[in-house]
Backbone atoms as SQL, in Angstrom:
CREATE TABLE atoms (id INTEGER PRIMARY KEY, chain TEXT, resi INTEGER, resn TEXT, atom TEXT, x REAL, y REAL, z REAL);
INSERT INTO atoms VALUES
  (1, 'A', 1, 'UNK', 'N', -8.529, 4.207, 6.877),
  (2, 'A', 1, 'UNK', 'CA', -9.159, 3.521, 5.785),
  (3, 'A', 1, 'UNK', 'C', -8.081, 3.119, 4.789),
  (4, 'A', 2, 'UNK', 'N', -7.754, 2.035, 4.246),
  (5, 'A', 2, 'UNK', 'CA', -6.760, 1.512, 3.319),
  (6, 'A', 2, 'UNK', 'C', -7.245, 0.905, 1.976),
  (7, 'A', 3, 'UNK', 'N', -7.233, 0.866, 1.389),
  (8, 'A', 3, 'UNK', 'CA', -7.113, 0.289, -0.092),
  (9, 'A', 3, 'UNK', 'C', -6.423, -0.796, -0.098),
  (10, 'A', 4, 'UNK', 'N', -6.460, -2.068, -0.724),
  (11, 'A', 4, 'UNK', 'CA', -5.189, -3.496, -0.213),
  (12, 'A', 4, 'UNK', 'C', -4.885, -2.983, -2.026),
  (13, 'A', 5, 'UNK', 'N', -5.348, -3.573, -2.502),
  (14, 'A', 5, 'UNK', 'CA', -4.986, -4.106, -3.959),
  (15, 'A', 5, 'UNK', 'C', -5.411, -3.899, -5.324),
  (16, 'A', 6, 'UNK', 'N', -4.996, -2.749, -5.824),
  (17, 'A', 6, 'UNK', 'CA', -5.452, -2.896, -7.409),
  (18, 'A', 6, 'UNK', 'C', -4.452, -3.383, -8.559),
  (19, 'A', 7, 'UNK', 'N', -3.398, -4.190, -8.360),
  (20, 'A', 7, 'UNK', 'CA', -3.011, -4.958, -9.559),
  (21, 'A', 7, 'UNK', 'C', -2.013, -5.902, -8.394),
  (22, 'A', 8, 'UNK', 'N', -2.104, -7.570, -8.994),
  (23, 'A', 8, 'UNK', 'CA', -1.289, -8.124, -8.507),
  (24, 'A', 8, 'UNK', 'C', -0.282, -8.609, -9.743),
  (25, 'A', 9, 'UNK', 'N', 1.060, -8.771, -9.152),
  (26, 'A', 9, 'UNK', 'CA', 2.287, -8.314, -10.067),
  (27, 'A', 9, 'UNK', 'C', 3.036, -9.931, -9.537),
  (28, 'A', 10, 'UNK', 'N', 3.276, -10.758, -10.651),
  (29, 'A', 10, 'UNK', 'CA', 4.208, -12.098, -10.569),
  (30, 'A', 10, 'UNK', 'C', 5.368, -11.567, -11.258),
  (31, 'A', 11, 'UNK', 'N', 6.637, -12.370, -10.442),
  (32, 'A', 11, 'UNK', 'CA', 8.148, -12.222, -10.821),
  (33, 'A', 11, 'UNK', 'C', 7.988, -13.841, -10.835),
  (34, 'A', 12, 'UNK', 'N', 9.258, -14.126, -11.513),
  (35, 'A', 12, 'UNK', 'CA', 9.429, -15.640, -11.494),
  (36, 'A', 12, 'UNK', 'C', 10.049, -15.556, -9.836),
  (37, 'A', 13, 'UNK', 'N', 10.264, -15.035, -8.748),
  (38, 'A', 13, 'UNK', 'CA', 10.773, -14.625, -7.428),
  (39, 'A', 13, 'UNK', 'C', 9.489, -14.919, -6.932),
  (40, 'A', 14, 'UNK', 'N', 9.072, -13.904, -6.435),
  (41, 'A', 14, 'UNK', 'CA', 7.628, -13.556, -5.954),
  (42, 'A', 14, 'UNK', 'C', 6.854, -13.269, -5.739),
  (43, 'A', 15, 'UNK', 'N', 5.342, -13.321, -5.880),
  (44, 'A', 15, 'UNK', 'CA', 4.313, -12.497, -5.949),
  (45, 'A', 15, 'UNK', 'C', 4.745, -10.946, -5.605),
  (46, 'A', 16, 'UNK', 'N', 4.238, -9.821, -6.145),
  (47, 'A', 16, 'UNK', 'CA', 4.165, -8.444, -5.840),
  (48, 'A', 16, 'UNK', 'C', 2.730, -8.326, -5.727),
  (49, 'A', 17, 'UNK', 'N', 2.515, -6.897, -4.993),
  (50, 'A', 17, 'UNK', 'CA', 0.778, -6.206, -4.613),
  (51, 'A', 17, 'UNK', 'C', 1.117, -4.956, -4.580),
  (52, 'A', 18, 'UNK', 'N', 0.260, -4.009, -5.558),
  (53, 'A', 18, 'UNK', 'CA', 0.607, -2.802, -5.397),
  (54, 'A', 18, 'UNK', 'C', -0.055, -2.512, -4.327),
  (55, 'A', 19, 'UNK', 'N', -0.187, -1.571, -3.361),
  (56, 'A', 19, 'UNK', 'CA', -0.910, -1.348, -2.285),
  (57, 'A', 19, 'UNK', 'C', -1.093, 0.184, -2.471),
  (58, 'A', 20, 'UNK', 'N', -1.916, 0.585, -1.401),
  (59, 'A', 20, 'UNK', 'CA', -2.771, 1.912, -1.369),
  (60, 'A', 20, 'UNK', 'C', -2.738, 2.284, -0.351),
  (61, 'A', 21, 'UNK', 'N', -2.582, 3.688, 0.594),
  (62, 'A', 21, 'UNK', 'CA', -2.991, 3.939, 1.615),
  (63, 'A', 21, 'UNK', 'C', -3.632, 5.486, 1.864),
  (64, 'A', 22, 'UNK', 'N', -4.362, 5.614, 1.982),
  (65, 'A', 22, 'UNK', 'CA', -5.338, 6.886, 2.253),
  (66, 'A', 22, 'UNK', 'C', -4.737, 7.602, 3.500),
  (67, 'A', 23, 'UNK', 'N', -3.977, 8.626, 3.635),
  (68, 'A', 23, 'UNK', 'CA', -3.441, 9.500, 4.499),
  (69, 'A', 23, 'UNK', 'C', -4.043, 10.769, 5.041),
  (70, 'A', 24, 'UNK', 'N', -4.657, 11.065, 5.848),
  (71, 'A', 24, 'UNK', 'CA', -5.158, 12.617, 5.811),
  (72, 'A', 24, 'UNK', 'C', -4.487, 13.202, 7.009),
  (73, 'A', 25, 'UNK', 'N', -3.611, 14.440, 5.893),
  (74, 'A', 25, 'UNK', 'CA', -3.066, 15.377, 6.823),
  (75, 'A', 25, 'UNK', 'C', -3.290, 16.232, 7.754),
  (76, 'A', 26, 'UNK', 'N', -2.692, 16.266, 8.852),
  (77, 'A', 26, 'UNK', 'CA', -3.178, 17.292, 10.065),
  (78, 'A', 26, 'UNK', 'C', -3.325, 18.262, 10.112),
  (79, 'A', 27, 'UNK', 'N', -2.481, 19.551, 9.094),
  (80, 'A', 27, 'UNK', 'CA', -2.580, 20.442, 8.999),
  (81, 'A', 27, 'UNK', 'C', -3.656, 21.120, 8.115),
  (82, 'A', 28, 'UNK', 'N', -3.667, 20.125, 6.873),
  (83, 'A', 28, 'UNK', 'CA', -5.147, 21.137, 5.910),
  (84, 'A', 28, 'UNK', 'C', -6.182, 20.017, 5.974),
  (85, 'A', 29, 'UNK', 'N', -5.664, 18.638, 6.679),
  (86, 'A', 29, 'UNK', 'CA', -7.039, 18.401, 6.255),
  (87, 'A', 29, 'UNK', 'C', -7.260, 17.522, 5.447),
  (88, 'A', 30, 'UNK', 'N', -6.188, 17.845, 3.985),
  (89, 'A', 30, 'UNK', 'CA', -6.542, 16.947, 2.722),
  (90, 'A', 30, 'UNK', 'C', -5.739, 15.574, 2.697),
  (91, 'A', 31, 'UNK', 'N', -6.289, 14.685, 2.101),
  (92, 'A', 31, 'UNK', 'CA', -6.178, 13.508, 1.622),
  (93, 'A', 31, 'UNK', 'C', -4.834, 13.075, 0.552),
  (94, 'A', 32, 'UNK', 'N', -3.858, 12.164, 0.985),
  (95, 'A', 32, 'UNK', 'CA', -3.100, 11.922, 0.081),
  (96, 'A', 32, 'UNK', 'C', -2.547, 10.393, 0.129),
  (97, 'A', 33, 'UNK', 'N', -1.932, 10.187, -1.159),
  (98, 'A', 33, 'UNK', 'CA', -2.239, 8.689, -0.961),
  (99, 'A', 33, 'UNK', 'C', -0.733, 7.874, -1.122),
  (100, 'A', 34, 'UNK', 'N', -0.427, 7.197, -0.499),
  (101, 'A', 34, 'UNK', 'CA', 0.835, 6.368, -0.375),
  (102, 'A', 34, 'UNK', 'C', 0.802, 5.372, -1.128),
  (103, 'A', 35, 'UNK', 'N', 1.491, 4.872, -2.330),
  (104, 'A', 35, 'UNK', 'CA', 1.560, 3.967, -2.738),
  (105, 'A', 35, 'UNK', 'C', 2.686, 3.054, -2.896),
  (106, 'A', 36, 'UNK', 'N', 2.969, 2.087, -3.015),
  (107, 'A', 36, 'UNK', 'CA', 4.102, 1.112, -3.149),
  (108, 'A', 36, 'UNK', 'C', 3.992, 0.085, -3.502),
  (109, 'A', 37, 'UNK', 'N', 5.239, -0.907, -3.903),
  (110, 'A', 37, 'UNK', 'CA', 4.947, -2.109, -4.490),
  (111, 'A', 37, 'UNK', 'C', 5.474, -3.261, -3.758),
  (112, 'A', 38, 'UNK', 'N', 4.771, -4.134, -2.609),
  (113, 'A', 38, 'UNK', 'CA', 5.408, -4.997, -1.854),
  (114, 'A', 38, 'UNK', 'C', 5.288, -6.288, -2.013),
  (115, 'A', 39, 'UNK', 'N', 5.848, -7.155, -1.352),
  (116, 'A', 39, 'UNK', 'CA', 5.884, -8.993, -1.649),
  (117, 'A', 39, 'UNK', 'C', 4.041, -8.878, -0.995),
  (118, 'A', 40, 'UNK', 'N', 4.131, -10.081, -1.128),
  (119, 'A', 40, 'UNK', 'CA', 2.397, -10.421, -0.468),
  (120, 'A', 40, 'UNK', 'C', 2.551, -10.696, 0.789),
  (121, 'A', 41, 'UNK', 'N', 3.802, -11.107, 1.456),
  (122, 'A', 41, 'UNK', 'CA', 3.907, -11.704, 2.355),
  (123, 'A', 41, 'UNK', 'C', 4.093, -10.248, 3.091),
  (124, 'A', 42, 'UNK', 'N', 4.557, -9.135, 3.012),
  (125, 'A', 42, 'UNK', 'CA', 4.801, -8.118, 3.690),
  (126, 'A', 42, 'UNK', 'C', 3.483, -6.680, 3.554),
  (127, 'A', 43, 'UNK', 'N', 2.563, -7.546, 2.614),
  (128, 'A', 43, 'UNK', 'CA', 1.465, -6.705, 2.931),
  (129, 'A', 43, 'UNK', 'C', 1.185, -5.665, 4.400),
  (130, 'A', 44, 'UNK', 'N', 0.679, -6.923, 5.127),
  (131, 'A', 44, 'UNK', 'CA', -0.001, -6.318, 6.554),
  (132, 'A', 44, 'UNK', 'C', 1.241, -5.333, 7.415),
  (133, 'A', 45, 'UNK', 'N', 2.567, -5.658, 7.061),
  (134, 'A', 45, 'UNK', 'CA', 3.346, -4.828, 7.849),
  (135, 'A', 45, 'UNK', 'C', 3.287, -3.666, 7.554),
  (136, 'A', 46, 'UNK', 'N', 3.313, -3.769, 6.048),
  (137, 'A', 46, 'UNK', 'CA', 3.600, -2.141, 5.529),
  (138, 'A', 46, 'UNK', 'C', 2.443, -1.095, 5.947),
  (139, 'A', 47, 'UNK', 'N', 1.035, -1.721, 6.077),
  (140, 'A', 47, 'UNK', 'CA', -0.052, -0.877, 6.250),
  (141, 'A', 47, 'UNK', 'C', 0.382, -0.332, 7.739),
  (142, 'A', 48, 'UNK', 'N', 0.598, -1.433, 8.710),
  (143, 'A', 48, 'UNK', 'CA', 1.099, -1.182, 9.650),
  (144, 'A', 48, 'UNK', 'C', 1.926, 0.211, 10.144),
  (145, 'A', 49, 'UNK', 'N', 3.113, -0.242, 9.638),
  (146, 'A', 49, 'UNK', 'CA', 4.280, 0.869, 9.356),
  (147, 'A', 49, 'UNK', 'C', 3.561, 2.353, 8.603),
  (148, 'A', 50, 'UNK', 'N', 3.114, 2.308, 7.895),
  (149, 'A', 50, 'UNK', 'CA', 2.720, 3.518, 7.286),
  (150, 'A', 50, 'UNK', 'C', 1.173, 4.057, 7.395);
């Protein structure tokens, strides 16, 4: 389950997207969440990757 976007971020460069990712660990169980700040264009990889 992923989260895409709660703030989108302009550089005079290029769009930024903070992104979200919902992780649940193998060992207990619990929920933790990955966040980062990527171009728009590298969205879908990163969910990918992580």
């Amino acid at each position: 389950m992923a989260k895409k976007t709660v703030a989108s971020l302009q550089t005079k460069d290029k769009n930024l997207t903070k992104v979200i990712k919902m992780v649940k660990s193998p060992k207990t169980g619990a929920y933790t969440f990955k966040e980062e700040i990527v171009p728009n264009d590298k969205i879908k990889e990163w969910f990918e990757k992580n």
